[in-house]
DSSP file (Angstrom, degrees, kcal/mol; ACC not computed):
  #  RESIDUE AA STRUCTURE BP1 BP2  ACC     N-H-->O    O-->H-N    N-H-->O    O-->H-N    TCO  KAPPA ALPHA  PHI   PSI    X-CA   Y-CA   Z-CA
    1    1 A X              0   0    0      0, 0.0     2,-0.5     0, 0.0     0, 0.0   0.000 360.0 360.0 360.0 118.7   89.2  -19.2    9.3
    2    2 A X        -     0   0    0      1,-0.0     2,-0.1     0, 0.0   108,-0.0  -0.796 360.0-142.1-102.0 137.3   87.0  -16.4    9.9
    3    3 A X        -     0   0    0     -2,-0.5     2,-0.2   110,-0.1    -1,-0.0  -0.362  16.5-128.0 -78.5 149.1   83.3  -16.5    7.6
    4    4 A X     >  -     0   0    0     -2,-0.1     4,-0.6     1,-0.1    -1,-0.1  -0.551  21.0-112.0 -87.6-167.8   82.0  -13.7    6.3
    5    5 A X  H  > S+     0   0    0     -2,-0.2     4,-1.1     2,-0.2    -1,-0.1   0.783 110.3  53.4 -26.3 -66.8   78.4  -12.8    7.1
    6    6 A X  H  > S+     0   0    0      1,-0.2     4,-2.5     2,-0.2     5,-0.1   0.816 102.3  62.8 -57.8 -57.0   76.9  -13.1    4.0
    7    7 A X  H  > S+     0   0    0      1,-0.2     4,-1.8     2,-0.2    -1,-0.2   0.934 102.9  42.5 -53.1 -43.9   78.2  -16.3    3.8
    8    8 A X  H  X S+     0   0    0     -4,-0.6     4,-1.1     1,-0.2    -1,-0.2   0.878 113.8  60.1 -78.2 -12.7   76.4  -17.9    6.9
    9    9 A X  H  X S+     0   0    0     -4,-1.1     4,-1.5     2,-0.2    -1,-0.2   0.919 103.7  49.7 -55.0 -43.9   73.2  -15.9    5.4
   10   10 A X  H  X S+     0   0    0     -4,-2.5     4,-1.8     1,-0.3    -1,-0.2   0.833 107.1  58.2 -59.4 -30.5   73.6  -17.8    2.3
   11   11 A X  H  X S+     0   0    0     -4,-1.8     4,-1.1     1,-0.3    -1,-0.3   0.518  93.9  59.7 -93.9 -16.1   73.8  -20.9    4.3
   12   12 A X  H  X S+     0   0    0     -4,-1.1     4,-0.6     2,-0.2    -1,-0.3   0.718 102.9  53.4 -28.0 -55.3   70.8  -20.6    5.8
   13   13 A X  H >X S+     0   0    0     -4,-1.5     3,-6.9     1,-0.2     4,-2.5   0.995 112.4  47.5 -51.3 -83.2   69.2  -20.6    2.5
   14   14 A X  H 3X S+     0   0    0     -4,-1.8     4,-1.8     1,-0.3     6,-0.2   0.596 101.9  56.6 -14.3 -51.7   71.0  -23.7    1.7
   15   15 A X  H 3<>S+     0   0    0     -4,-1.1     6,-3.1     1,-0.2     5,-0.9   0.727 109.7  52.1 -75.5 -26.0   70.3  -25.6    4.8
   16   16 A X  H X<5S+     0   0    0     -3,-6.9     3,-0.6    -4,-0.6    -2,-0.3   0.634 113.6  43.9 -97.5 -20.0   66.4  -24.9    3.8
   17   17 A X  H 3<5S+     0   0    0     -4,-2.5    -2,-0.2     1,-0.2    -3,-0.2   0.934 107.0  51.7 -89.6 -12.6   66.8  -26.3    0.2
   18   18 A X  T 3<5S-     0   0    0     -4,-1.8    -1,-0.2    -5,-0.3    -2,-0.2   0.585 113.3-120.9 -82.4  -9.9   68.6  -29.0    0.6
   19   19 A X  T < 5S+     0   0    0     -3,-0.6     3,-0.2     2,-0.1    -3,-0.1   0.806  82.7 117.2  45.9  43.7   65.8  -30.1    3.5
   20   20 A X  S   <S+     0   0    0     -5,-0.9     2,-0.8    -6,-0.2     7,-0.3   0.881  76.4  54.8 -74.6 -61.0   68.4  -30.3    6.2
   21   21 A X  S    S+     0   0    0     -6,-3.1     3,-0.3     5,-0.1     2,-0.3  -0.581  72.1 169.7 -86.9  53.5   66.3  -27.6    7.5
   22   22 A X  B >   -A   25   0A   0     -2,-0.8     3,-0.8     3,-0.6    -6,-0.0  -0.636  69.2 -23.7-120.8 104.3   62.4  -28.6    7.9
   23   23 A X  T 3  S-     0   0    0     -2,-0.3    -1,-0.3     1,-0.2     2,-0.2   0.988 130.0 -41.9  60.7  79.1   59.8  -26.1   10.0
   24   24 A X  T 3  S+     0   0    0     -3,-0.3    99,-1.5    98,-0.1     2,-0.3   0.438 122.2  65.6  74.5 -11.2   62.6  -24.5   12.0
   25   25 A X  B <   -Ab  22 123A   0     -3,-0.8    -3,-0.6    -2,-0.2    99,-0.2  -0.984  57.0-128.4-161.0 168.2   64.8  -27.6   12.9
   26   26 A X        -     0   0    0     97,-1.8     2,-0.5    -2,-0.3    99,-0.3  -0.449  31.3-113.1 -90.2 163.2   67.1  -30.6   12.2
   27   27 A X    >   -     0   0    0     -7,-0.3     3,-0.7    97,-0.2     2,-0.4  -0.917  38.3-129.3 -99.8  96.3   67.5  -33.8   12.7
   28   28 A X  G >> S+     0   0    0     -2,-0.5     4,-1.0     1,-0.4     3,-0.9   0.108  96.1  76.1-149.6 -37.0   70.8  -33.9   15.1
   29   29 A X  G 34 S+     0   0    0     -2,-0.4    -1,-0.4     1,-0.3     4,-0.4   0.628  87.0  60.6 -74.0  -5.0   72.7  -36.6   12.7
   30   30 A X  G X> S+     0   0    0     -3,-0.7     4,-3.1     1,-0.2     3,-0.8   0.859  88.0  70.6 -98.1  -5.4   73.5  -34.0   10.1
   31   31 A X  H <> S+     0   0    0     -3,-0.9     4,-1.2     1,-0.2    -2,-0.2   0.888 110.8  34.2 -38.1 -61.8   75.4  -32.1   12.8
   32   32 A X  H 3X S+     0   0    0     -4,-1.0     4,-0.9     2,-0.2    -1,-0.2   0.587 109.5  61.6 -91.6  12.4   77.8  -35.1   12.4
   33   33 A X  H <> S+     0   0    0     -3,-0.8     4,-0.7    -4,-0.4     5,-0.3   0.836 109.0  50.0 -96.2 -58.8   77.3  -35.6    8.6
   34   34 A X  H >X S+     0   0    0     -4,-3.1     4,-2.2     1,-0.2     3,-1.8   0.924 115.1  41.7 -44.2 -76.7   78.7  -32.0    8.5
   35   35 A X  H 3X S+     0   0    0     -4,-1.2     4,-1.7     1,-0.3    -1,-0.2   0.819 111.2  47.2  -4.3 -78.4   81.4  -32.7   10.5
   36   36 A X  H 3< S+     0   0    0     -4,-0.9    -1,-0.3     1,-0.2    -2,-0.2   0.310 105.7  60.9 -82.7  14.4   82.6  -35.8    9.4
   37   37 A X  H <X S+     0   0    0     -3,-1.8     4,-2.4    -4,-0.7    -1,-0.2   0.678 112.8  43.2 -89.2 -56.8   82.4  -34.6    5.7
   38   38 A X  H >X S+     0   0    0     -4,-2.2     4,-1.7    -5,-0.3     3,-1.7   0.974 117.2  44.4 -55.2 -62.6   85.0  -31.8    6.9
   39   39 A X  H 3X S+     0   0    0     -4,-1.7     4,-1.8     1,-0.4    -1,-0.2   0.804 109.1  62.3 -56.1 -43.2   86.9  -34.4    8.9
   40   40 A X  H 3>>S+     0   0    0      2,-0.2     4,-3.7     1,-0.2     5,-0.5   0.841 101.2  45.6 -35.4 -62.0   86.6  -36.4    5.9
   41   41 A X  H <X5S+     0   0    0     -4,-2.4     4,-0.8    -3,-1.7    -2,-0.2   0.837 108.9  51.8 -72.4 -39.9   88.5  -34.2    3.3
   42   42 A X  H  <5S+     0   0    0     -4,-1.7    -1,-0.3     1,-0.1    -2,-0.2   0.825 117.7  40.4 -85.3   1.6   91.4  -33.4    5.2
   43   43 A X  H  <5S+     0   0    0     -4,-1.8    -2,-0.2     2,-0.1    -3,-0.1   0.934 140.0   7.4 -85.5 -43.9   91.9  -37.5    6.1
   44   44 A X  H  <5S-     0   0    0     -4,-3.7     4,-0.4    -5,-0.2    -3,-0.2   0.625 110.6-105.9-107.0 -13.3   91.0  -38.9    2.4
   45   45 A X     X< -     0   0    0     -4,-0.8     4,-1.1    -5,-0.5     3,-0.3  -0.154  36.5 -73.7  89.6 163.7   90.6  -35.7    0.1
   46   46 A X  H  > S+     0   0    0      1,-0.2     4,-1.3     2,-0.2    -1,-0.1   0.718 122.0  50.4 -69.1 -30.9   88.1  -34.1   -1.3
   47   47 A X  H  > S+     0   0    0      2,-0.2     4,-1.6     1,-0.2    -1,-0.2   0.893 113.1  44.6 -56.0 -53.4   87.1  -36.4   -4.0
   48   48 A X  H  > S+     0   0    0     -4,-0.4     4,-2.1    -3,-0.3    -2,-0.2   0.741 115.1  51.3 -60.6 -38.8   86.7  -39.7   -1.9
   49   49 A X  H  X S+     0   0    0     -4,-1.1     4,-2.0     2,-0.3    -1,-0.2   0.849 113.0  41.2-107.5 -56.7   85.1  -37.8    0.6
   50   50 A X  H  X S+     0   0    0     -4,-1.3     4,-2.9     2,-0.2    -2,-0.2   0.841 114.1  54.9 -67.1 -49.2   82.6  -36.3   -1.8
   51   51 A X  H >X S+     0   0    0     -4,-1.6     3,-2.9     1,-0.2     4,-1.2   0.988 106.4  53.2 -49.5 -74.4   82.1  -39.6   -3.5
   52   52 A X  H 3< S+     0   0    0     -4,-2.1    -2,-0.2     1,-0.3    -1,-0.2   0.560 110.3  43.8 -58.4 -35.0   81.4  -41.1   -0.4
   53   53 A X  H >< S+     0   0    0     -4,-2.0     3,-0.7     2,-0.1    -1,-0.3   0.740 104.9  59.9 -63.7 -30.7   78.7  -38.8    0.6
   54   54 A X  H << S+     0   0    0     -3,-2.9    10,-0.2    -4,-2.9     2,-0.2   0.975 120.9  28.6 -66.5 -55.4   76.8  -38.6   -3.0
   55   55 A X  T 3< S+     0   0    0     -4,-1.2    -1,-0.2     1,-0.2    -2,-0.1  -0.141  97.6  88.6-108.0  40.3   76.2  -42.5   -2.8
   56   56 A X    <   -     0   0    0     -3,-0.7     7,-1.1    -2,-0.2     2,-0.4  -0.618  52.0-176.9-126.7  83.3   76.0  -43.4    0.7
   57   57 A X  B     -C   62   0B   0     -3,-0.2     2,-0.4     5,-0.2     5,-0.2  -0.519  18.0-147.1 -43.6 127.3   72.4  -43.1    2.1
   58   58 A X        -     0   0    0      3,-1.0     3,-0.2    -2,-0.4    -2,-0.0  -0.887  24.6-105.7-118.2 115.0   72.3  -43.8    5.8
   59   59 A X  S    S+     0   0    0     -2,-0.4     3,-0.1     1,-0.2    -2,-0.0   0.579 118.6  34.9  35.0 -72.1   69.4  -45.4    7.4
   60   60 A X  S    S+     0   0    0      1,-0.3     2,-0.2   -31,-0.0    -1,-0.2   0.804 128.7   1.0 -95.6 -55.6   68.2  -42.4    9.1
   61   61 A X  S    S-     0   0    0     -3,-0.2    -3,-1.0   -32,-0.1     2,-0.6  -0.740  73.9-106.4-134.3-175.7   69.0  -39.2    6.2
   62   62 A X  B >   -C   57   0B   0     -5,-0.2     3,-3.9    -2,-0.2    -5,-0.2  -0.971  21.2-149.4-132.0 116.9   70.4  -39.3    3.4
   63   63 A X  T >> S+     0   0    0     -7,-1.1     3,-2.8    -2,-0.6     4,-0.9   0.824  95.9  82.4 -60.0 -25.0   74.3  -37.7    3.7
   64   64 A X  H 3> S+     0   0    0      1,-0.3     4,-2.0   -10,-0.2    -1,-0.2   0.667  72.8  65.5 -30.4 -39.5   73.4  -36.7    0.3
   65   65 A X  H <> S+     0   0    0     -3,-3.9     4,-1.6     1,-0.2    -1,-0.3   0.693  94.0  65.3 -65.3 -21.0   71.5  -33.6    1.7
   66   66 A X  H <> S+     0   0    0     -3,-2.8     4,-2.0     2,-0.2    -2,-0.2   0.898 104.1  40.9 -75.9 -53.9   74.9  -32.4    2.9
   67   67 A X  H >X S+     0   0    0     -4,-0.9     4,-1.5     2,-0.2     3,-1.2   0.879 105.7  59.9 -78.4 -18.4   76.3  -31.9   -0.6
   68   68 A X  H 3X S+     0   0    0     -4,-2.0     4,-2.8     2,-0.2     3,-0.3   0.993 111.7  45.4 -64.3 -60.5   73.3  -30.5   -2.3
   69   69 A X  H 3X S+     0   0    0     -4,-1.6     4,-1.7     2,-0.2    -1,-0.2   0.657 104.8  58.6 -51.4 -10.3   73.8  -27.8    0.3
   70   70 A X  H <X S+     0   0    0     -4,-2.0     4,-1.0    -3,-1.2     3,-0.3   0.980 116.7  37.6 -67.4 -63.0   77.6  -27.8   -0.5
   71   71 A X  H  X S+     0   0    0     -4,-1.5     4,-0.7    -3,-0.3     5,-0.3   0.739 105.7  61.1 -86.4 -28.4   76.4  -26.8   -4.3
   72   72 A X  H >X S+     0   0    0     -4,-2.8     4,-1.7     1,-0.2     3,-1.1   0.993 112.6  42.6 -75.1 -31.1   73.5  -24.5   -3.5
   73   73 A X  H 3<>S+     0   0    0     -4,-1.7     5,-1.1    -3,-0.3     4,-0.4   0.638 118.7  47.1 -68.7  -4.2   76.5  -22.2   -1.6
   74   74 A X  H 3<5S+     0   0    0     -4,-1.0     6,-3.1     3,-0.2    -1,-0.2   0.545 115.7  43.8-101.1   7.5   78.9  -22.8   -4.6
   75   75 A X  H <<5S+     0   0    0     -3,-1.1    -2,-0.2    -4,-0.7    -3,-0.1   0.789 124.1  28.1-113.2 -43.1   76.5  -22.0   -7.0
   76   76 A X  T  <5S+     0   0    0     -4,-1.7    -3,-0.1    -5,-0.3    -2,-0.1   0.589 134.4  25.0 -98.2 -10.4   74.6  -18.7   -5.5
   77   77 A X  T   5S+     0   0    0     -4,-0.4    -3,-0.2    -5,-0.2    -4,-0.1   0.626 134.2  37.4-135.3 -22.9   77.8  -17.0   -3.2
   78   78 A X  S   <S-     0   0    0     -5,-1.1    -2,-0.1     2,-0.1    -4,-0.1   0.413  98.1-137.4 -97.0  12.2   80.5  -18.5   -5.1
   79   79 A X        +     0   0    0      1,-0.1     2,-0.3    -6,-0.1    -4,-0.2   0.608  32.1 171.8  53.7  22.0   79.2  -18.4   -8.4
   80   80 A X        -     0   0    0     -6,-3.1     3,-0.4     1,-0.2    -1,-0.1  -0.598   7.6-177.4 -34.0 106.0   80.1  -21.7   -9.5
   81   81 A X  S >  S+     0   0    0     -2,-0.3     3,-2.4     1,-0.1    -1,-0.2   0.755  72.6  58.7-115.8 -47.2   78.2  -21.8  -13.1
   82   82 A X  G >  S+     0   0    0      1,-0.3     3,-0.5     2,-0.1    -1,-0.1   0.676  81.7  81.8 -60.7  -4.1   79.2  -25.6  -14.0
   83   83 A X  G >  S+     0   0    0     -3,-0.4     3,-1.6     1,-0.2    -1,-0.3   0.766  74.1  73.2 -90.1  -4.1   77.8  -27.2  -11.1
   84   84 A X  G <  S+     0   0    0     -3,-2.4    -1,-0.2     1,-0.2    -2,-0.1   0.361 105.1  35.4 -81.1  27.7   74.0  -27.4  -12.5
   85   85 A X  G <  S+     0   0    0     -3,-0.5     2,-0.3    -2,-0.3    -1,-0.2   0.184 119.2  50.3-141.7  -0.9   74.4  -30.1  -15.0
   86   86 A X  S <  S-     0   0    0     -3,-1.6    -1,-0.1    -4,-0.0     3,-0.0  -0.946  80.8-106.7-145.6 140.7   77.0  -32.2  -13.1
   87   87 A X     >  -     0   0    0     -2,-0.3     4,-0.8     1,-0.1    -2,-0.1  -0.179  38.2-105.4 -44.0 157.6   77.4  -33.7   -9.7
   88   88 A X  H  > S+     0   0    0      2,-0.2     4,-1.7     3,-0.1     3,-0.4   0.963 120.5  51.6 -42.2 -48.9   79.9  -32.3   -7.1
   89   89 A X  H  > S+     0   0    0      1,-0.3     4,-3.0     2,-0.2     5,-0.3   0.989 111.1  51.2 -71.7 -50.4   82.5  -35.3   -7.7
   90   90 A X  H  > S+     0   0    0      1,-0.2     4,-1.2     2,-0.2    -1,-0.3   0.845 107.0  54.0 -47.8 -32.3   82.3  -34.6  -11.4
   91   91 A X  H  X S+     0   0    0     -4,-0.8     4,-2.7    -3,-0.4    -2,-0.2   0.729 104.8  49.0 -42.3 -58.4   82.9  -31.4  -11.1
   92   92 A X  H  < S+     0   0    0     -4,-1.7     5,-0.2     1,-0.2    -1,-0.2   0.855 104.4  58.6 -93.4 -20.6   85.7  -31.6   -9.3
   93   93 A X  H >X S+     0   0    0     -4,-3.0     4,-1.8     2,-0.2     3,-1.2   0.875 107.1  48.5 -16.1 -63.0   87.3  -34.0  -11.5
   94   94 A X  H 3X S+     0   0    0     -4,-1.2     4,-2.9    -5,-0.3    -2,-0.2   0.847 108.1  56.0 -76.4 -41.9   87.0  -31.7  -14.2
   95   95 A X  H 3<>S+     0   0    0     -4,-2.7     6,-1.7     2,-0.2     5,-1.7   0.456 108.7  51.9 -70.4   3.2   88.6  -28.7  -11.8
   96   96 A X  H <45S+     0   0    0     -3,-1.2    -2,-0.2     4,-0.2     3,-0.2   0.570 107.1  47.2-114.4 -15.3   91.4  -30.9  -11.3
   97   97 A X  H  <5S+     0   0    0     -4,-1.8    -2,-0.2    -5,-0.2    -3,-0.2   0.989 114.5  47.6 -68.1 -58.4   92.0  -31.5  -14.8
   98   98 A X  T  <5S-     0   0    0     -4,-2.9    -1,-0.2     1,-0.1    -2,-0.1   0.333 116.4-111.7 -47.0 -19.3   91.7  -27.8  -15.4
   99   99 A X  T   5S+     0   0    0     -3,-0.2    -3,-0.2    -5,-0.1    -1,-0.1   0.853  91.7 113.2  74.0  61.0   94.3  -26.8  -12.2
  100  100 A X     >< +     0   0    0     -5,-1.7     4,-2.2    -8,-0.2     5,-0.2   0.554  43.1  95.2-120.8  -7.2   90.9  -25.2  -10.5
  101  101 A X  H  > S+     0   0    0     -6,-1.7     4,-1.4     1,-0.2    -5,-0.1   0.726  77.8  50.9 -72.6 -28.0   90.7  -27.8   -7.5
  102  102 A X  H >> S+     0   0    0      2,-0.2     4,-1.3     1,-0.2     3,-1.1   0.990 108.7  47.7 -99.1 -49.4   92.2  -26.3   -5.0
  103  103 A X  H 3> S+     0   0    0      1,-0.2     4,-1.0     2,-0.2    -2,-0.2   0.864 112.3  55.7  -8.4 -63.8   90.3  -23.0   -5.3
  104  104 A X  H 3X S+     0   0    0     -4,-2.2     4,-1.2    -9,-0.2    -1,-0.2   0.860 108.9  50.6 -44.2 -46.8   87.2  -25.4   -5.4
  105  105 A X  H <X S+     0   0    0     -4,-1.4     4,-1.9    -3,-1.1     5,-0.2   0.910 106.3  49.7 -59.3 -52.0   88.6  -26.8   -2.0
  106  106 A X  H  < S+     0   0    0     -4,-1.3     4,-0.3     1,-0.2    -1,-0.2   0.569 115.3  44.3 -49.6 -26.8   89.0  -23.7   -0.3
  107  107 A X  H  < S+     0   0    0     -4,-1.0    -1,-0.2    -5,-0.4    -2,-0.2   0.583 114.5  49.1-103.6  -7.6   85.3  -22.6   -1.2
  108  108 A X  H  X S+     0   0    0     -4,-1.2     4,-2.0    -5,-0.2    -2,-0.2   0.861 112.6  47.4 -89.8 -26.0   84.0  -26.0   -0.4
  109  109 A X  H  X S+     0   0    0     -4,-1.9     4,-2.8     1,-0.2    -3,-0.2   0.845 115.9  46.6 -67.6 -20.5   85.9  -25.9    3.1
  110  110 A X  H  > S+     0   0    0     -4,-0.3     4,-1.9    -5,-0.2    -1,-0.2   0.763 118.4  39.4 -86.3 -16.6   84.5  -22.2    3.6
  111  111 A X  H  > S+     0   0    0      1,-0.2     4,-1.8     2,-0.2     5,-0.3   0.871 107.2  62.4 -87.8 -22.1   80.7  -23.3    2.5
  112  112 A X  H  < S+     0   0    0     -4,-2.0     4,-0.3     1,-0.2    -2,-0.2   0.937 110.5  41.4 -67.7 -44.0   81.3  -26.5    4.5
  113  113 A X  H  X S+     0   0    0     -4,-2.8     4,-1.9     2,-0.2    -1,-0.2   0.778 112.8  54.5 -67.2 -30.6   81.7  -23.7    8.0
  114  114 A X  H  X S+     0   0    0     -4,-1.9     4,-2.6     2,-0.2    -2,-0.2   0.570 106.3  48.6 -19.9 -47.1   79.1  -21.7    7.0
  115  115 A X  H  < S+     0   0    0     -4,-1.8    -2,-0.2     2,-0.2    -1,-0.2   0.612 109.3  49.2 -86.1 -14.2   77.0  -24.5    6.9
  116  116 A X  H >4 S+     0   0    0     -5,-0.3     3,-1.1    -4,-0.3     4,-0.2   0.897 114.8  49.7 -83.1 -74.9   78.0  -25.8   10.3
  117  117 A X  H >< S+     0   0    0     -4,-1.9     3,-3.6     1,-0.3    -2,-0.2   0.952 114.2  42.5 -14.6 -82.1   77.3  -21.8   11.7
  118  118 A X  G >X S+     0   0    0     -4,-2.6     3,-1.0     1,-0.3     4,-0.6   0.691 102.8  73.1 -65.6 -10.1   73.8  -21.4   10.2
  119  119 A X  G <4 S+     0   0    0     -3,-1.1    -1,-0.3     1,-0.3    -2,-0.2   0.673  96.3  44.5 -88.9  14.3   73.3  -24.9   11.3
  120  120 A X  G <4 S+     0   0    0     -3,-3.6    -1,-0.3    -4,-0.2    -2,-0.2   0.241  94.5  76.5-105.4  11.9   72.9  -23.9   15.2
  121  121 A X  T <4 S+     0   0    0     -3,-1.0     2,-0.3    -4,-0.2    -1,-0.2   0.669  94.3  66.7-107.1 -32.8   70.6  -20.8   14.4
  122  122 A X  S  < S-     0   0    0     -4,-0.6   -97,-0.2     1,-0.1   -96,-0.2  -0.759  98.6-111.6-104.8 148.0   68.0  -23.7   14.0
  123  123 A X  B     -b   25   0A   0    -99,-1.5   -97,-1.8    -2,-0.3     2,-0.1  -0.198  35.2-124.8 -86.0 153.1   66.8  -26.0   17.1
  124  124 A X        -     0   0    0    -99,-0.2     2,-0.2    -4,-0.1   -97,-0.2  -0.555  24.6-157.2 -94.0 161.6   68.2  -30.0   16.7
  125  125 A X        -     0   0    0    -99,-0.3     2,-0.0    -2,-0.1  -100,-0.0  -0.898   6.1-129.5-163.3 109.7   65.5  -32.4   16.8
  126  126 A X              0   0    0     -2,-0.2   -99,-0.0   -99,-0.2     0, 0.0  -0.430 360.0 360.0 -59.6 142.7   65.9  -36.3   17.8
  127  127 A X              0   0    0     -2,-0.0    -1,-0.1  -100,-0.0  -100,-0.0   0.469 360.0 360.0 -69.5 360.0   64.6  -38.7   15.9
């Protein structure tokens, strides 16, 4: 899968609103919250996956930060209009009643590599 540009630009944005991305670096576990969110969808689908991240806080971060950056890239480079009123999982609910989910999948797998990209442009940081 090749990214565009634009896209890992976008993600960048993303990575700083969601507060993944705090003075110039991360905290190293969302390097595997990203991950295993991809890993996630193709083992359980995208719904379980999604679920599992909105309502499971961890300890350390909150995996949560991962999908508010999933939705600030579906909302500002994919132009997603429904998601500001709704969760992800609802969302996609509603795009699978509608026959839109797999579109939705394809632009969450593409924000989801993006997000991965732009996350090395910034230095990891151990707790």
């Amino acid at each position: 899968m090749k990214i565009k540009n634009e896209y890992i630009q976008k993600a960048v944005e993303a990575l700083t609103q969601s507060a993944i991305v705090v003075n110039e670096g991360y905290n190293s576990v969302f390097k595997g919250y990203i991950s295993g969110l991809g890993a996630s969808i193709i083992q359980a689908g995208l719904l379980p996956s999604v679920i599992l991240y909105e309502n499971s806080p961890s300890s350390r971060d909150d995996k949560g930060k991962v999908i508010d950056a999933i939705v600030y890239m579906l909302v500002h480079q994919f132009q997603y209009t429904g998601l500001k009123d709704t969760s992800l999982s609802n969302y996609i609910i509603s795009e699978h009643l509608n026959g839109n989910e797999y579109k939705l999948l394809l632009d969450i797998n593409e924000a989801l590599v993006a997000i991965k990209l732009a996350l090395r442009m910034f230095n990891s940081q151990e707790d």
